[in-house]
mmJSON file of the N, C-alpha and C atoms, coordinates in Angstrom:
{"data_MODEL":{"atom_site":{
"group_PDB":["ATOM","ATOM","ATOM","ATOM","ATOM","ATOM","ATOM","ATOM","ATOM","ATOM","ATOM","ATOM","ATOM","ATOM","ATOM","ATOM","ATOM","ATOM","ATOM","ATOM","ATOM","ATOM","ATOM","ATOM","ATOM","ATOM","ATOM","ATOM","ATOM","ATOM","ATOM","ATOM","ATOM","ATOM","ATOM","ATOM","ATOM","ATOM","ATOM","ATOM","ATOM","ATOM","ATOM","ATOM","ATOM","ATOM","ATOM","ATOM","ATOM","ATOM","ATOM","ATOM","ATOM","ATOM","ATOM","ATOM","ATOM","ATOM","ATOM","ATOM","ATOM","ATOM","ATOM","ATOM","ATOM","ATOM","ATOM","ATOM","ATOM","ATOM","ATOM","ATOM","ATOM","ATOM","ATOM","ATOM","ATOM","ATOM","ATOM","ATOM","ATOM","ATOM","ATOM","ATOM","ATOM","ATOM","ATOM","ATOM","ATOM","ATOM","ATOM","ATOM","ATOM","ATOM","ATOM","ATOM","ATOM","ATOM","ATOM","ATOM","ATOM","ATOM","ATOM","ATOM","ATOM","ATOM","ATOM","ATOM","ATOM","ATOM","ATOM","ATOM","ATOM","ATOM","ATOM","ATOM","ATOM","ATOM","ATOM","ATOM","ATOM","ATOM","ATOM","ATOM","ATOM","ATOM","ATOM","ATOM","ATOM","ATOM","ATOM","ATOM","ATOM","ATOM","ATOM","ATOM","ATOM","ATOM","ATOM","ATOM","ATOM","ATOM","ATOM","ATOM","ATOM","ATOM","ATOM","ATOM","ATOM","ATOM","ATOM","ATOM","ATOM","ATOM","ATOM","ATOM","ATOM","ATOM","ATOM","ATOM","ATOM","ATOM","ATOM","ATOM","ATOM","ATOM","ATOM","ATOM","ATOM","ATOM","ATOM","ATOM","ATOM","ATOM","ATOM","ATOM","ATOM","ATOM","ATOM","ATOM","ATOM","ATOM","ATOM","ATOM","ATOM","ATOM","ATOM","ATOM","ATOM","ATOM","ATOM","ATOM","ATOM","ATOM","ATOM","ATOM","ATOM","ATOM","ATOM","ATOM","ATOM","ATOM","ATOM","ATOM","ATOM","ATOM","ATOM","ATOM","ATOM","ATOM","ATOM","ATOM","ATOM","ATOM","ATOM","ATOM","ATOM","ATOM","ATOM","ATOM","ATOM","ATOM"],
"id":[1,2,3,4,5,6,7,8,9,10,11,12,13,14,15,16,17,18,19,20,21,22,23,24,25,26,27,28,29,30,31,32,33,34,35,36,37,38,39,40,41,42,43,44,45,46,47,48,49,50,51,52,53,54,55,56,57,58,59,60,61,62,63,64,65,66,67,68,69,70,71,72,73,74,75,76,77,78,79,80,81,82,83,84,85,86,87,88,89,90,91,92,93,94,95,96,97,98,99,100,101,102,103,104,105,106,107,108,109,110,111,112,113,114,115,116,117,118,119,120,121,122,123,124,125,126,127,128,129,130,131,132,133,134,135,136,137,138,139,140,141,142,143,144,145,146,147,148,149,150,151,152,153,154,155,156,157,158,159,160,161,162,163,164,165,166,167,168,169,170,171,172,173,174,175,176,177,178,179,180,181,182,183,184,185,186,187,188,189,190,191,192,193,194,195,196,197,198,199,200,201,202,203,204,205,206,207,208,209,210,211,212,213,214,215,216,217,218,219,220,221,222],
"type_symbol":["N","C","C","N","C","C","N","C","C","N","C","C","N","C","C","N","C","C","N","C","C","N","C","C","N","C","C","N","C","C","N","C","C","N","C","C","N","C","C","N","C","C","N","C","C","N","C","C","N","C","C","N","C","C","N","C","C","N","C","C","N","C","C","N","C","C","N","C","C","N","C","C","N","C","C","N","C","C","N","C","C","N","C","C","N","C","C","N","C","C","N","C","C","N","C","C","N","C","C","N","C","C","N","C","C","N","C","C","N","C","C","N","C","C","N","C","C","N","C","C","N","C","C","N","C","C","N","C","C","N","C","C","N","C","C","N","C","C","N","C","C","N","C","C","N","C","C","N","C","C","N","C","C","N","C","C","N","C","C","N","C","C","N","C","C","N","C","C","N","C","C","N","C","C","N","C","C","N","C","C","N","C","C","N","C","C","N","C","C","N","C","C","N","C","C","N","C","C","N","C","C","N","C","C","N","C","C","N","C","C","N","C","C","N","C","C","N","C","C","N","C","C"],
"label_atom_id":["N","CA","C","N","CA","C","N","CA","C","N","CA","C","N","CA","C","N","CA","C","N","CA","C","N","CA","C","N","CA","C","N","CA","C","N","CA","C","N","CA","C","N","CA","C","N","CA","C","N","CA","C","N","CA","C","N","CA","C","N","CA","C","N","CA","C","N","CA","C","N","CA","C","N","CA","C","N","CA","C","N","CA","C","N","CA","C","N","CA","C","N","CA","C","N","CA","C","N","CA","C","N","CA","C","N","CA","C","N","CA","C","N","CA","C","N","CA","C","N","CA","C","N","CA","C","N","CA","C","N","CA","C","N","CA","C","N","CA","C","N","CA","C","N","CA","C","N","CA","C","N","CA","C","N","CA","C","N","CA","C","N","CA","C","N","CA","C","N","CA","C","N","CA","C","N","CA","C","N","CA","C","N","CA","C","N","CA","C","N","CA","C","N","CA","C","N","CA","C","N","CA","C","N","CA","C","N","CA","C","N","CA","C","N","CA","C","N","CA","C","N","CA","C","N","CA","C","N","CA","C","N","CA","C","N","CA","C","N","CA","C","N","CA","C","N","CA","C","N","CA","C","N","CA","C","N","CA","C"],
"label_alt_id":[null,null,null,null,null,null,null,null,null,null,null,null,null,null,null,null,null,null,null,null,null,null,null,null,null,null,null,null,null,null,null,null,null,null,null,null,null,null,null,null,null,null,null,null,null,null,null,null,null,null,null,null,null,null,null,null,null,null,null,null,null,null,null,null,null,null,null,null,null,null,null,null,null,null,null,null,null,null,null,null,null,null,null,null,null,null,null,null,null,null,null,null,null,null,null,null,null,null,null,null,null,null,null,null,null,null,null,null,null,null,null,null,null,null,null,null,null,null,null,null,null,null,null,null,null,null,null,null,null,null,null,null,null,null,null,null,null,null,null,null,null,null,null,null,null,null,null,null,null,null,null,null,null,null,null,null,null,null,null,null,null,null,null,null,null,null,null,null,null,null,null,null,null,null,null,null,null,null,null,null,null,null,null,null,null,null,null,null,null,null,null,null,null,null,null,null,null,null,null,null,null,null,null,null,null,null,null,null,null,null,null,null,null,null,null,null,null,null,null,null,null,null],
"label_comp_id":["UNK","UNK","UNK","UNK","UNK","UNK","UNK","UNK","UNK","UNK","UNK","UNK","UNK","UNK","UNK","UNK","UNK","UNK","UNK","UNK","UNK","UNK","UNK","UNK","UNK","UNK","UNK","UNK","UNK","UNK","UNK","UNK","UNK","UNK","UNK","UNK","UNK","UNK","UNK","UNK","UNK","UNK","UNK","UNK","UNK","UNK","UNK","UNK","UNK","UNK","UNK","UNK","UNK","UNK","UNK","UNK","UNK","UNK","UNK","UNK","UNK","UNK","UNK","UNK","UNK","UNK","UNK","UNK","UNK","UNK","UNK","UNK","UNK","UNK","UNK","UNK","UNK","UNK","UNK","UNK","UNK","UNK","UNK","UNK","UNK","UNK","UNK","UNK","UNK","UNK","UNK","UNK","UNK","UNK","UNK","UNK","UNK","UNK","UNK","UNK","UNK","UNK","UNK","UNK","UNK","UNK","UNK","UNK","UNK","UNK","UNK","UNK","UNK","UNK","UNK","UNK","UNK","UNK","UNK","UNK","UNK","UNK","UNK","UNK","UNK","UNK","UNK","UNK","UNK","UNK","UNK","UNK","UNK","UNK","UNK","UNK","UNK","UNK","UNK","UNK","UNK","UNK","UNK","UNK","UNK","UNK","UNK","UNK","UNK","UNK","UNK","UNK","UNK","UNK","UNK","UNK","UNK","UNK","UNK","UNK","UNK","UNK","UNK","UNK","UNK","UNK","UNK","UNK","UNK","UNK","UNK","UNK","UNK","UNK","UNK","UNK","UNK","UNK","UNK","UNK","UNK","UNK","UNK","UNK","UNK","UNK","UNK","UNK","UNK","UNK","UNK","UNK","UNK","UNK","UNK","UNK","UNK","UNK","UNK","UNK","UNK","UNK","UNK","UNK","UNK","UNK","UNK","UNK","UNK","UNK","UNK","UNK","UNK","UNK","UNK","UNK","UNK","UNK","UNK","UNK","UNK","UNK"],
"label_asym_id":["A","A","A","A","A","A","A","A","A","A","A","A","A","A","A","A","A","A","A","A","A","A","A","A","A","A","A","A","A","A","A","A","A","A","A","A","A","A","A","A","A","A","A","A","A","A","A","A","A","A","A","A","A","A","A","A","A","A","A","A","A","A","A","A","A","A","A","A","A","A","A","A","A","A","A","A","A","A","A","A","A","A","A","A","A","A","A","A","A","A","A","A","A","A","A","A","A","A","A","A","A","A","A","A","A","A","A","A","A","A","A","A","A","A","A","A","A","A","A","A","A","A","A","A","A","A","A","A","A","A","A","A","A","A","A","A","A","A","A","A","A","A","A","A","A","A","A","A","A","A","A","A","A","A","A","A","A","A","A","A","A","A","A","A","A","A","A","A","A","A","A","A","A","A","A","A","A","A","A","A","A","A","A","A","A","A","A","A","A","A","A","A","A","A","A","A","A","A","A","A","A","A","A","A","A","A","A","A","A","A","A","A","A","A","A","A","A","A","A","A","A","A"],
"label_entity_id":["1","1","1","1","1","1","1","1","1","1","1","1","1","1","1","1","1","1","1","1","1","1","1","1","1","1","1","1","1","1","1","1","1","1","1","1","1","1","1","1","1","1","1","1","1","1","1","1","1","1","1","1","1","1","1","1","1","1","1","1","1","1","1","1","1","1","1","1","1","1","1","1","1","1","1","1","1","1","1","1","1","1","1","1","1","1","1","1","1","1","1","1","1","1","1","1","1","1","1","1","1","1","1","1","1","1","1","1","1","1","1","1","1","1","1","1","1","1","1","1","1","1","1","1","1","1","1","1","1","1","1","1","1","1","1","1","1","1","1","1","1","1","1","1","1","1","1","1","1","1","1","1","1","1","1","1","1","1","1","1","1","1","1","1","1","1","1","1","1","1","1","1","1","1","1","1","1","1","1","1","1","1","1","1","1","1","1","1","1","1","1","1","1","1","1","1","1","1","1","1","1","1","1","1","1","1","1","1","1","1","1","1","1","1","1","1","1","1","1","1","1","1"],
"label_seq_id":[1,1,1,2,2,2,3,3,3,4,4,4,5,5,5,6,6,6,7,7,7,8,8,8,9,9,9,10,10,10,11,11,11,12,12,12,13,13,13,14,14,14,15,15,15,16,16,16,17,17,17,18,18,18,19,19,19,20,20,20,21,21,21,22,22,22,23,23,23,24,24,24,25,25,25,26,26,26,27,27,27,28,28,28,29,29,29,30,30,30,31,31,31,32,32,32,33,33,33,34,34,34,35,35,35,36,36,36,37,37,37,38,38,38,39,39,39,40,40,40,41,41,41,42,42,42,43,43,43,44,44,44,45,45,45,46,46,46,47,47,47,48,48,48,49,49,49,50,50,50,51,51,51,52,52,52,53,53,53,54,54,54,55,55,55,56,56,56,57,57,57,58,58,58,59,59,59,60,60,60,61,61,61,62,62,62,63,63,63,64,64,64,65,65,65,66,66,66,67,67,67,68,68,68,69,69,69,70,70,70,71,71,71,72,72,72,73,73,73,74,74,74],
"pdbx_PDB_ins_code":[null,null,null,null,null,null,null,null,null,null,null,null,null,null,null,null,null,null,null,null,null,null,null,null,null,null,null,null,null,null,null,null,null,null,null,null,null,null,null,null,null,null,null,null,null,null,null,null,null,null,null,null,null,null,null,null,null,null,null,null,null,null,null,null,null,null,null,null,null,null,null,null,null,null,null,null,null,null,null,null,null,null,null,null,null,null,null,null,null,null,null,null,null,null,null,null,null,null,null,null,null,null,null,null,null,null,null,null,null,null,null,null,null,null,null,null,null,null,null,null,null,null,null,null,null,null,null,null,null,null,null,null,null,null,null,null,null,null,null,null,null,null,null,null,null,null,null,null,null,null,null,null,null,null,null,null,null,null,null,null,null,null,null,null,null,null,null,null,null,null,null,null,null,null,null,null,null,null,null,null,null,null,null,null,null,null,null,null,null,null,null,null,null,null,null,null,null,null,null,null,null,null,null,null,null,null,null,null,null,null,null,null,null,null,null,null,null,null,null,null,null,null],
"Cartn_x":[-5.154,-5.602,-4.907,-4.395,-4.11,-2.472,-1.433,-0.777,-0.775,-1.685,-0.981,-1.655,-2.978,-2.798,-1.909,-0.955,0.268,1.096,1.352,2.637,2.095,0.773,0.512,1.241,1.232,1.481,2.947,3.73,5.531,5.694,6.659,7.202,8.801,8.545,9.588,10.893,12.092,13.049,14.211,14.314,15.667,16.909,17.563,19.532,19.629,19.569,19.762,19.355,18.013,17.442,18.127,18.512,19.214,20.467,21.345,22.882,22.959,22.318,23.194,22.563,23.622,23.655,23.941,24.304,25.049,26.501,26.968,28.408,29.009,30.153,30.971,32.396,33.597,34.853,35.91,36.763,37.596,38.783,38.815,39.405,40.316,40.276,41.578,41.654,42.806,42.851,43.319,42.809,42.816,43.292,43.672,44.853,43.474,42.436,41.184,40.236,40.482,39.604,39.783,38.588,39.0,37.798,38.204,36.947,36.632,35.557,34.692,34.094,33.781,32.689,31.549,30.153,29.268,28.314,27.224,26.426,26.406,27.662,27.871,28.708,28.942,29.525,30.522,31.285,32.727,32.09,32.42,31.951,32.827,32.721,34.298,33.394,34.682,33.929,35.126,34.015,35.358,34.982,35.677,35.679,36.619,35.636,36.784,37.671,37.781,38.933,39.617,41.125,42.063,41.174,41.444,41.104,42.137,42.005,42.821,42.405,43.168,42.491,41.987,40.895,40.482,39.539,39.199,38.726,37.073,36.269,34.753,34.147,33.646,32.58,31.653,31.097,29.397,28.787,28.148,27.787,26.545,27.104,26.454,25.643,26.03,25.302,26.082,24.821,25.317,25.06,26.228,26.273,26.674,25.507,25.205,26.086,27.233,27.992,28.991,28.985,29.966,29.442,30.076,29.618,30.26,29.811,30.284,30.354,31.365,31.117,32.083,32.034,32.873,32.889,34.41,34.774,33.7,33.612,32.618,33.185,32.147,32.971,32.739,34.282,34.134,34.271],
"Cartn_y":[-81.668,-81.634,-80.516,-79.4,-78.208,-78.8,-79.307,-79.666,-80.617,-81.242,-82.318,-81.506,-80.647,-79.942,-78.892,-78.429,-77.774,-78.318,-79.918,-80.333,-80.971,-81.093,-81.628,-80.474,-79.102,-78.184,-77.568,-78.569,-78.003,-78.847,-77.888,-78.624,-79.878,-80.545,-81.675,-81.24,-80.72,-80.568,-82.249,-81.944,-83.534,-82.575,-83.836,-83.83,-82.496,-82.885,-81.775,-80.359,-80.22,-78.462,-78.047,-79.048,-78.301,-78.23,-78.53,-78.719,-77.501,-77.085,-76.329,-74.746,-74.175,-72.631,-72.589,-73.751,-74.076,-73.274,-73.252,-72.5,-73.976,-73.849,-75.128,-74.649,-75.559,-75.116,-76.38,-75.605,-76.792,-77.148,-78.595,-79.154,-79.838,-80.393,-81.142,-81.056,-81.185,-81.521,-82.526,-83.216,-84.641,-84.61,-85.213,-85.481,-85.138,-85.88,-85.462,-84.953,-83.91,-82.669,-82.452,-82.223,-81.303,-82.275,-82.453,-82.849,-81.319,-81.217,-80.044,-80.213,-79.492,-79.812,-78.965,-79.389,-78.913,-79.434,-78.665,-79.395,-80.238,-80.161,-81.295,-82.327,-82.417,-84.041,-83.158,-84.095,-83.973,-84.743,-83.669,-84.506,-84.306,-85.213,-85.227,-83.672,-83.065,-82.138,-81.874,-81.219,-80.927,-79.28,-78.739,-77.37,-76.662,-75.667,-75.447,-74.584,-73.776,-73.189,-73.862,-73.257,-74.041,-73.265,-74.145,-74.059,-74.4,-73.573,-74.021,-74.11,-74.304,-75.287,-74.782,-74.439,-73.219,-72.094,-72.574,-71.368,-71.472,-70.317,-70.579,-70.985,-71.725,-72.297,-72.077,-72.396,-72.433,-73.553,-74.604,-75.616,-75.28,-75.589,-74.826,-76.173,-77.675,-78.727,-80.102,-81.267,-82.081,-83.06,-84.266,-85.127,-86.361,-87.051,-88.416,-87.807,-88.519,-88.276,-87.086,-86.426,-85.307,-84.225,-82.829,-81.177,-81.199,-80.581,-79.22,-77.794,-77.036,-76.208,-74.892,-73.889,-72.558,-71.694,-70.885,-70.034,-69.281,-68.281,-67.482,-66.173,-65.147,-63.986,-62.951,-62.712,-61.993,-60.722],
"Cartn_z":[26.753,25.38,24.605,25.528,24.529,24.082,25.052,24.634,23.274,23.521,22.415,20.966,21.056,19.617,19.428,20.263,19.848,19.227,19.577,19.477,18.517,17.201,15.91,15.007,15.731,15.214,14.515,15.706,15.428,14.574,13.647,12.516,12.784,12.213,12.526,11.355,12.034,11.881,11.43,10.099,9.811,10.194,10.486,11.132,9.795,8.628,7.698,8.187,8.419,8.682,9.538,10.914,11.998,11.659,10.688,10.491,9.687,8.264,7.748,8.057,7.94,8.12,9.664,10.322,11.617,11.862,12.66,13.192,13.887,13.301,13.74,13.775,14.332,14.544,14.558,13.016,12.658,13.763,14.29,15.682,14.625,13.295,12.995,11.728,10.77,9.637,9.04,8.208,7.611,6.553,5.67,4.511,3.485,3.313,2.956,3.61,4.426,4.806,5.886,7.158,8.105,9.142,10.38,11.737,12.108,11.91,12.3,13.77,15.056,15.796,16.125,15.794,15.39,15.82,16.994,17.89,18.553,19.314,20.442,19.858,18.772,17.643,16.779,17.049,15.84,14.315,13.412,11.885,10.925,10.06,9.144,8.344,7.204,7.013,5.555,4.238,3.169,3.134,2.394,1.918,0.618,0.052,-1.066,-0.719,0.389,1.12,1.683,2.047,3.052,4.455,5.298,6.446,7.752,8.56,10.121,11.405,12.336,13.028,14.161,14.441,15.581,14.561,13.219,12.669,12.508,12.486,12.619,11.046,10.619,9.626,9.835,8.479,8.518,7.86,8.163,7.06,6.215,4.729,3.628,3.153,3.876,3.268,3.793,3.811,4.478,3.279,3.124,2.253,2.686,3.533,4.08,5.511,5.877,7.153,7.283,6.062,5.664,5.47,6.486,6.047,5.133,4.458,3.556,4.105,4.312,5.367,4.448,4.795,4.284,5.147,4.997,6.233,6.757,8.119,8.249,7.818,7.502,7.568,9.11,9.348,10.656,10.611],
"occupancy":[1.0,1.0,1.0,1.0,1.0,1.0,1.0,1.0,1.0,1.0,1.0,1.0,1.0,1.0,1.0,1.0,1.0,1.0,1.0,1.0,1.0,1.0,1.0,1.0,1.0,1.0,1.0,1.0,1.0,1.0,1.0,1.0,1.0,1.0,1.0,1.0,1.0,1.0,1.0,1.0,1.0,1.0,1.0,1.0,1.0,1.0,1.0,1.0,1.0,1.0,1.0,1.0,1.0,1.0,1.0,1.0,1.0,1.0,1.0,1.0,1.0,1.0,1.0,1.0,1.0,1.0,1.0,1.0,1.0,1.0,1.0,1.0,1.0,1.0,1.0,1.0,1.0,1.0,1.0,1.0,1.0,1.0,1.0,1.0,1.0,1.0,1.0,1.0,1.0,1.0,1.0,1.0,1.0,1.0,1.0,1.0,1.0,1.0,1.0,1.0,1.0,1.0,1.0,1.0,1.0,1.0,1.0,1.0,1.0,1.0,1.0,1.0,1.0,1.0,1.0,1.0,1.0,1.0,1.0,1.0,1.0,1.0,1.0,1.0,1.0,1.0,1.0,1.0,1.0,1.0,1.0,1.0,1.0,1.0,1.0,1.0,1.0,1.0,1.0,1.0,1.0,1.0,1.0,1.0,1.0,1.0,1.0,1.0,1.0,1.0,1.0,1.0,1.0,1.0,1.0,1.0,1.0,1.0,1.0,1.0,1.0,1.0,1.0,1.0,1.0,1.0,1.0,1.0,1.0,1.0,1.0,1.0,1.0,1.0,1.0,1.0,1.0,1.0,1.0,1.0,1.0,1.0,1.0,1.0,1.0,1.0,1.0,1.0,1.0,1.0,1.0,1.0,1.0,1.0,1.0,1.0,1.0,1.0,1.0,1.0,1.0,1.0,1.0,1.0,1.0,1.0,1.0,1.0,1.0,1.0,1.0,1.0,1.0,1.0,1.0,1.0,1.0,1.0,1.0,1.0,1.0,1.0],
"B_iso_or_equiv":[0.0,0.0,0.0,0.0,0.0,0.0,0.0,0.0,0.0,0.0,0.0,0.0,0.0,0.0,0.0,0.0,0.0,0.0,0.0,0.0,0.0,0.0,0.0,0.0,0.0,0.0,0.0,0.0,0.0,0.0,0.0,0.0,0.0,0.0,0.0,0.0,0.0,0.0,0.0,0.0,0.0,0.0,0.0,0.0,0.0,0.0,0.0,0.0,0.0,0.0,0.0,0.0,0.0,0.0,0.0,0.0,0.0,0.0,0.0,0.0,0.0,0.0,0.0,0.0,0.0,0.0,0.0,0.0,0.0,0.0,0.0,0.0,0.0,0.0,0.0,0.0,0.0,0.0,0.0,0.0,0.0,0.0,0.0,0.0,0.0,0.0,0.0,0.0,0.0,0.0,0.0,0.0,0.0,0.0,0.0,0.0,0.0,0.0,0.0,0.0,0.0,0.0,0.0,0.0,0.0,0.0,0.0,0.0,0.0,0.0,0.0,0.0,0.0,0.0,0.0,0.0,0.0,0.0,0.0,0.0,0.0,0.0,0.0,0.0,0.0,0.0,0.0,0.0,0.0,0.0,0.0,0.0,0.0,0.0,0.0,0.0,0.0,0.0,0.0,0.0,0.0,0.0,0.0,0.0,0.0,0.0,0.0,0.0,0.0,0.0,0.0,0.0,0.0,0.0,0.0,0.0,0.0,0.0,0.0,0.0,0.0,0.0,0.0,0.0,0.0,0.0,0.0,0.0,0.0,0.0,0.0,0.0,0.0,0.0,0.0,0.0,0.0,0.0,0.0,0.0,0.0,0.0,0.0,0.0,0.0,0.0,0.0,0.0,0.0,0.0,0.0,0.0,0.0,0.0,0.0,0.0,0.0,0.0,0.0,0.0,0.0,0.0,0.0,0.0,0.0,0.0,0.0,0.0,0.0,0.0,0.0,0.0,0.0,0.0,0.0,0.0,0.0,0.0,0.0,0.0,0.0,0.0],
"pdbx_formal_charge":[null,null,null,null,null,null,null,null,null,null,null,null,null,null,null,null,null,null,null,null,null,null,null,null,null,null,null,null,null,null,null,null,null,null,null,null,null,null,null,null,null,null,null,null,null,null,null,null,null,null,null,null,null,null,null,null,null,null,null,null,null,null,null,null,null,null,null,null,null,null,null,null,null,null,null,null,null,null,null,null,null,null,null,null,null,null,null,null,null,null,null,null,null,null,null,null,null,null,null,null,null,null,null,null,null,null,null,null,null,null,null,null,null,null,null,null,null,null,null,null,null,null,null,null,null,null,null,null,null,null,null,null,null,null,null,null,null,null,null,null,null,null,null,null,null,null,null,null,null,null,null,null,null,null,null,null,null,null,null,null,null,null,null,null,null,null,null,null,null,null,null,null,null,null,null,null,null,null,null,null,null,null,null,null,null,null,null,null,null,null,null,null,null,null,null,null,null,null,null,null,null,null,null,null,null,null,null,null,null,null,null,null,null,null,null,null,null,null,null,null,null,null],
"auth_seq_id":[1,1,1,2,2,2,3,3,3,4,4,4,5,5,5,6,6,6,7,7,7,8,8,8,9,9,9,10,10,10,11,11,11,12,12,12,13,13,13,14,14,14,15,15,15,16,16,16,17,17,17,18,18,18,19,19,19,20,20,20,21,21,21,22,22,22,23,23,23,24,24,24,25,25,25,26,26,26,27,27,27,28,28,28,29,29,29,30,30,30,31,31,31,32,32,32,33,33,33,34,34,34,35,35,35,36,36,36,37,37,37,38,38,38,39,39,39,40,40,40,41,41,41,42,42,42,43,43,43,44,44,44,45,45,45,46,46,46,47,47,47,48,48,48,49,49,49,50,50,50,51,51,51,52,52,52,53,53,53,54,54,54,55,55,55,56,56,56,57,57,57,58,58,58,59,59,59,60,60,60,61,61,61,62,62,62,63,63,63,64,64,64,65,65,65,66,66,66,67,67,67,68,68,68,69,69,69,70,70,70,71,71,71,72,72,72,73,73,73,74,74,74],
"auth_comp_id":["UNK","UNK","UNK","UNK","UNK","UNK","UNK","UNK","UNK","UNK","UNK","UNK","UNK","UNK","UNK","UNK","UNK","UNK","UNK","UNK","UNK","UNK","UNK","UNK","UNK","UNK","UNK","UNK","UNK","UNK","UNK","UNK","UNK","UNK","UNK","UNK","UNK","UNK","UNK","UNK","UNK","UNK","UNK","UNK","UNK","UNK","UNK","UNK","UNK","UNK","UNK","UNK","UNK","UNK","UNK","UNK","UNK","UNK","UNK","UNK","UNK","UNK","UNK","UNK","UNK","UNK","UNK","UNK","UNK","UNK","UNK","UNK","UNK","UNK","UNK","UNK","UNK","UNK","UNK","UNK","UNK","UNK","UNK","UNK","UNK","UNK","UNK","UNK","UNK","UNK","UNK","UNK","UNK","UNK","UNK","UNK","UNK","UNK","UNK","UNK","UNK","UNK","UNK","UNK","UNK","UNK","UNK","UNK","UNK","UNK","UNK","UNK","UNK","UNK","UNK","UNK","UNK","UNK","UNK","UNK","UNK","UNK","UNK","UNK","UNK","UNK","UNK","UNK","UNK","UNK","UNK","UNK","UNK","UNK","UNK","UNK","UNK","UNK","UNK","UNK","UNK","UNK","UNK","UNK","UNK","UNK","UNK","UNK","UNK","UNK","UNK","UNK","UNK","UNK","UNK","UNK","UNK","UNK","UNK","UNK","UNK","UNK","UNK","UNK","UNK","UNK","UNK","UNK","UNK","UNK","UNK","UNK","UNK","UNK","UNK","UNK","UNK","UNK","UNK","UNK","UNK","UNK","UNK","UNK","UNK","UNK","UNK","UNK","UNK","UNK","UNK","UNK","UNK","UNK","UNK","UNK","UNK","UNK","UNK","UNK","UNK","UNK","UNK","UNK","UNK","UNK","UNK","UNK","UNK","UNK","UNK","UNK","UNK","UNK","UNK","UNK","UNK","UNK","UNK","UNK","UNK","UNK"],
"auth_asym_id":["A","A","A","A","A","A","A","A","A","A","A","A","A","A","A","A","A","A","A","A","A","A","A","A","A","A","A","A","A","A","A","A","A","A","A","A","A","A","A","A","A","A","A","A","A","A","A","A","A","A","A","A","A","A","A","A","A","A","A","A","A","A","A","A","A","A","A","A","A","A","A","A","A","A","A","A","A","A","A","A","A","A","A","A","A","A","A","A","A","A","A","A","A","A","A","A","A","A","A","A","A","A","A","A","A","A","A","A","A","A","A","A","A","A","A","A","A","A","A","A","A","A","A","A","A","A","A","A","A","A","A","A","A","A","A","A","A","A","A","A","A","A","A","A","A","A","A","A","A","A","A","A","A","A","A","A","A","A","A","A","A","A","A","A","A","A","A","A","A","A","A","A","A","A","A","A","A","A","A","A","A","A","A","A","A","A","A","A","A","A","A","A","A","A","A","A","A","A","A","A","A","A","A","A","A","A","A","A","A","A","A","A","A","A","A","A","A","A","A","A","A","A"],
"auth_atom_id":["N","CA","C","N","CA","C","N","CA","C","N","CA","C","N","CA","C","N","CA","C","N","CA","C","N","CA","C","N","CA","C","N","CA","C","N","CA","C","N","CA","C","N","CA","C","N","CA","C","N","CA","C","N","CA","C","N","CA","C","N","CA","C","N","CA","C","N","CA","C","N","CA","C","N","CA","C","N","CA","C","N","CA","C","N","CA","C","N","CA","C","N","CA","C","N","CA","C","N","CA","C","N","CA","C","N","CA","C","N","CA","C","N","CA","C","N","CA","C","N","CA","C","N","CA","C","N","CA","C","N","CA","C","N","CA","C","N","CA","C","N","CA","C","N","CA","C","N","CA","C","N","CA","C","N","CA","C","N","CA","C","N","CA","C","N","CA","C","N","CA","C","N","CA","C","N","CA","C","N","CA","C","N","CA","C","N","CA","C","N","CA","C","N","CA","C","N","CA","C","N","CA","C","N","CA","C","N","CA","C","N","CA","C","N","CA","C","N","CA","C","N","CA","C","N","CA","C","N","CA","C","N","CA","C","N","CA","C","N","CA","C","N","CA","C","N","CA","C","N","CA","C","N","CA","C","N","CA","C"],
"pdbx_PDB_model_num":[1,1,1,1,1,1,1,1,1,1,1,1,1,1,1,1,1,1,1,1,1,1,1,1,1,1,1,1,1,1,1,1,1,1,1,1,1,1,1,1,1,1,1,1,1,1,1,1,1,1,1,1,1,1,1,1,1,1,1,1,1,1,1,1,1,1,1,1,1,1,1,1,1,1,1,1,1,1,1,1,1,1,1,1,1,1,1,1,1,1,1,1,1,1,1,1,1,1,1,1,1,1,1,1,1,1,1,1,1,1,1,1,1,1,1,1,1,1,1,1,1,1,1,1,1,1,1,1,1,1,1,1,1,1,1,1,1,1,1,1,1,1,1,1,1,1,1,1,1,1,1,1,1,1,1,1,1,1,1,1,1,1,1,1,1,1,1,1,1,1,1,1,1,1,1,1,1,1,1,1,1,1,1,1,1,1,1,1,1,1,1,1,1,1,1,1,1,1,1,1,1,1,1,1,1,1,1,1,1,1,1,1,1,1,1,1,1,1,1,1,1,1]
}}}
């Protein structure tokens, strides 16, 4: 019983809450943008920086199948 009134308790996380403010790492660049991989999954990805390929991101927002992502600062 105690379990299951804990688990009324956790909040339910969308693909969105867990994606942005994520750490991801650009694996390719595309004529229109960049394959990011980010939690286990490669995702197409745009940005208003140039970006290269091995470099750390952050996704600032997800738009249907596409990050939006911007450099990190190191």
């Amino acid at each position: 019983m105690r379990l299951f009134l804990s688990s009324k308790s956790t909040k339910v996380l969308s693909r969105a809450d867990e994606l942005i403010g994520a750490d991801a790492e650009v694996v390719d660049i595309r004529e229109k943008g960049y394959l990011v991989h980010c939690h286990g999954e490669t995702w197409s990805a745009t940005s208003e920086s140039k970006l290269s390929i091995g470099q750390s991101v952050e996704v600032v927002e997800l738009l249907g199948l596409i990050l939006r992502v911007k450099p990190t600062k190191e």
